[in-house]
C-alpha positions in Angstrom: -16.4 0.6 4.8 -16.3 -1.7 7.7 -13.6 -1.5 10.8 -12.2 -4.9 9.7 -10.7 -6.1 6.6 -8.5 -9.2 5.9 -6.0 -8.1 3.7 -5.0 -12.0 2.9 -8.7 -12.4 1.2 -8.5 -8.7 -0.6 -4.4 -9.9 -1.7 -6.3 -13.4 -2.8 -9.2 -11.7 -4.7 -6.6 -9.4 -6.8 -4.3 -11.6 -7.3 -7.1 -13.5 -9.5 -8.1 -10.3 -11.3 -4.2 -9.6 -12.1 -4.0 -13.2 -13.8 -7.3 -13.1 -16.1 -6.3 -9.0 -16.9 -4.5 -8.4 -19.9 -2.4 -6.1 -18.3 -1.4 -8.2 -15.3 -2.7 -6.4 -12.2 -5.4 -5.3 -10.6 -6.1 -2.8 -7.3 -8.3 -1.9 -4.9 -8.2 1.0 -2.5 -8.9 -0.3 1.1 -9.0 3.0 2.9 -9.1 6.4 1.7 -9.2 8.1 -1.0 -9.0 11.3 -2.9 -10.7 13.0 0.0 -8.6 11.6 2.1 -4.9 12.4 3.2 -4.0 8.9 4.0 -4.6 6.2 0.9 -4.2 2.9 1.2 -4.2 0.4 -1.5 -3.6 -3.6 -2.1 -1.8 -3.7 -5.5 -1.7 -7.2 -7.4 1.4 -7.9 -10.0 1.4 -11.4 -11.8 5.3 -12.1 -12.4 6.8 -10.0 -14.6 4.2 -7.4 -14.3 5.4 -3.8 -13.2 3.9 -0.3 -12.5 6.0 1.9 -14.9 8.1 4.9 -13.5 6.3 7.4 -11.4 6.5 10.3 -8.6 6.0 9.5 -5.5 2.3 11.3 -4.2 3.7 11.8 -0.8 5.0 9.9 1.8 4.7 6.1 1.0 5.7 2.9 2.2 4.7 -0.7 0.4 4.2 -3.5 2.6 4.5 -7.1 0.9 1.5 -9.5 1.4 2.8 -12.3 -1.1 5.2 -12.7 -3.8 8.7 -10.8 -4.1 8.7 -7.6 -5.6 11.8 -5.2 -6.7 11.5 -1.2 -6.0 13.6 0.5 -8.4 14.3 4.1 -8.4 17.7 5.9 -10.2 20.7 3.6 -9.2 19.3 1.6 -6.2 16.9 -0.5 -5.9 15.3 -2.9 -2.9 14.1 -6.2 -3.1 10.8 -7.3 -0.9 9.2 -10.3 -0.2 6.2 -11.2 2.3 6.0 -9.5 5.5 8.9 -6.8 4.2 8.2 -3.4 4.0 9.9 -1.1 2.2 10.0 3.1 2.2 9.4 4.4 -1.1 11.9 6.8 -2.1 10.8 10.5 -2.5 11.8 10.1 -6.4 10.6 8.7 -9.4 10.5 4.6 -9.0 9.2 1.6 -10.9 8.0 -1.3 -8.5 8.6 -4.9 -10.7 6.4 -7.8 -9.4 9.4 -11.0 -9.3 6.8 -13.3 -9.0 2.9 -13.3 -8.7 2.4 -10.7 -5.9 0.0 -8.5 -3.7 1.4 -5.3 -2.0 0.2 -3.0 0.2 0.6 0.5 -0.4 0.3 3.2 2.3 0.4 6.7 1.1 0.2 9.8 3.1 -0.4 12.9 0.2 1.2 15.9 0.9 -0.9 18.6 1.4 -1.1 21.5 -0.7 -2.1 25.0 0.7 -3.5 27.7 -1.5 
């Protein structure tokens, strides 16, 4: 892992593996990890794609890099587009891509103690 990362040529490069996959996204963690409490993770949608209803892991925000996305979650729901960020709701939420789109996700995991 280097220091330095453009997140425009990582959006770029997903954004062409969410187009040829047959399930219309693709992802790559950019910092972090499972050994790590802080994730962080460029998420390409092609229009129309969406990443079904979920938890939230923790503490989450998802920053728009290109396209216009909607976060859903109950009865509200936000609408994103680039250079927005949004606060993911600490409940279960879909996030539909509204065109093609790569988004940032920050997540800090909450911590479990034995």
């Amino acid at each position: 892992m280097t220091n330095k990362l453009s997140l425009d040529a990582v959006a770029r490069e997903q954004l062409e593996r969410a187009g040829a996959d047959s399930a219309r996204r693709s992802a790559r963690t950019v910092y972090g990890g499972h050994e790590h409490a802080l994730r962080q993770t460029v998420i390409a949608l092609s229009a129309g794609a969406e990443l079904a209803e979920h938890e939230n892991p923790g503490e989450a925000t998802v920053h728009v890099l290109h396209g216009r996305v909607r976060l859903r979650s109950d009865d509200a729901s936000w609408e994103g587009r680039r250079g927005d960020l949004l606060v993911v709701p600490d409940a279960r939420h879909t996030v539909e891509a509204l065109a093609d789109s790569a988004i940032l996700l920050t997540v800090v995991k909450e911590r479990r103690h034995p």
